[in-house]
N, C-alpha and C positions, 0 to 999 in steps of 0.2 A: 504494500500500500504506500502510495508518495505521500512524503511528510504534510501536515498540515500548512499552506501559505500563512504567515506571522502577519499582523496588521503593521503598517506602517507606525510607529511609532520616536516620539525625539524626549529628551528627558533633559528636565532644568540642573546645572551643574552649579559647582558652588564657585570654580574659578569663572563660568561667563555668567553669572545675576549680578548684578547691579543693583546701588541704590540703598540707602539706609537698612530697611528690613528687606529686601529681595532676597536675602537668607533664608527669610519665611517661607519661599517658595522653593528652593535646593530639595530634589525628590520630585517635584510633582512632572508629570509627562503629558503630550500632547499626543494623543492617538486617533486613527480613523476609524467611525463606528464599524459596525459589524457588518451594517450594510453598504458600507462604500460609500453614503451620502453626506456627510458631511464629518468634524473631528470633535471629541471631547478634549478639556482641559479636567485632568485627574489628581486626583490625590498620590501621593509614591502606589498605593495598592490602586492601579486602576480599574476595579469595580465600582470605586467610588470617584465620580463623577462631580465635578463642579460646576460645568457651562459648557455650552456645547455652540458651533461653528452656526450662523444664521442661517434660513434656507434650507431646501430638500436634495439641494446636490452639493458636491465637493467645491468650496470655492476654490474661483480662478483669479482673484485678487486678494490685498488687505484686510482684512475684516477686522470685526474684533467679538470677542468669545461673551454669551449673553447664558444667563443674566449675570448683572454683579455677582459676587461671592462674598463670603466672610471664610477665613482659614488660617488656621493657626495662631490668630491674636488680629491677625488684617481684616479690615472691615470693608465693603464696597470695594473687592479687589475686580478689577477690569484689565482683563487681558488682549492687548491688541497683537495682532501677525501682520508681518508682511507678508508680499506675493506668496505663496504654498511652493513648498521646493520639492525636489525627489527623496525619498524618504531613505536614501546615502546620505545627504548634504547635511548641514546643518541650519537652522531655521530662525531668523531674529526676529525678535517682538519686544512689546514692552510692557510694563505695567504701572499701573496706581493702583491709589485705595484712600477713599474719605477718611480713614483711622486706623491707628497703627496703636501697640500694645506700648506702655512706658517703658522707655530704657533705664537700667539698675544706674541709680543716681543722677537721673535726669526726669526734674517734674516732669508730670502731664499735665494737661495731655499733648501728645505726641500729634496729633493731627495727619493730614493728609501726606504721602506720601507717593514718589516715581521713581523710575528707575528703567533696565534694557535687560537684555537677556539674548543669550543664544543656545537655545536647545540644541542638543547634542543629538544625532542619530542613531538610534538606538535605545535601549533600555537603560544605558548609564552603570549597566550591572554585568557581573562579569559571570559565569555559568555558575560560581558557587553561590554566591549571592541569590541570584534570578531563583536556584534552586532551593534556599531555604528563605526565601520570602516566598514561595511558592507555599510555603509548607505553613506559612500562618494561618 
């Protein structure tokens, strides 16, 4: 039997996230649903789903990922992409968010927050990893 085809996926790295808390998002990945029509913006475990790509087909331009989010302390996180690339390449986008979590010895509140990013091609994980995050 031929292996299963892998969805295209790219994964937020902690050397290209940008921006104050863009650390917040290191782990989370961009992948194409199941059906080929458009892409989720995921959690590190992408079952869980944050925002999903506008429209009923794969976009062919910039978009940006709906609806807002809240994750990991970020409030109103919005994810913008540029043009969709081939799922080798690596893929720039950027982010905000209306509220961010207080930094240790820095009032709050912290307020809105931006930054850039380039997802990495791939799952970011390397077969041992892939294999016991599998296993949660």
């Amino acid at each position: 039997m031929p292996p299963t085809p892998t969805q295209p996926e790219w994964t937020l790295s902690a050397k290209d996230t940008h921006g104050s808390f863009g650390q917040l998002l290191v782990g989370c990945h961009i992948i194409e649903n199941s059906t080929s029509t458009g892409y989720q913006f995921t959690q590190p475990n992408t079952s869980n789903v944050l925002a999903n790509s506008p429209g009923t087909s794969l976009p062919t331009a910039p978009f940006t990922f709906t609806p807002a989010f809240d994750y990991n302390g970020l409030t109103g996180v919005t994810i913008t992409m540029e043009t969709p690339v081939a799922s080798d390449k690596n893929w720039k986008g950027t982010w905000s968010c209306t509220g961010s979590p207080p930094m240790k010895d820095v009032p709050p509140p912290q307020g809105a927050q931006s930054g850039d990013f380039t997802a990495q091609a791939g799952s970011g994980m390397d077969e041992d990893e892939a294999a016991s995050s599998a296993k949660a």
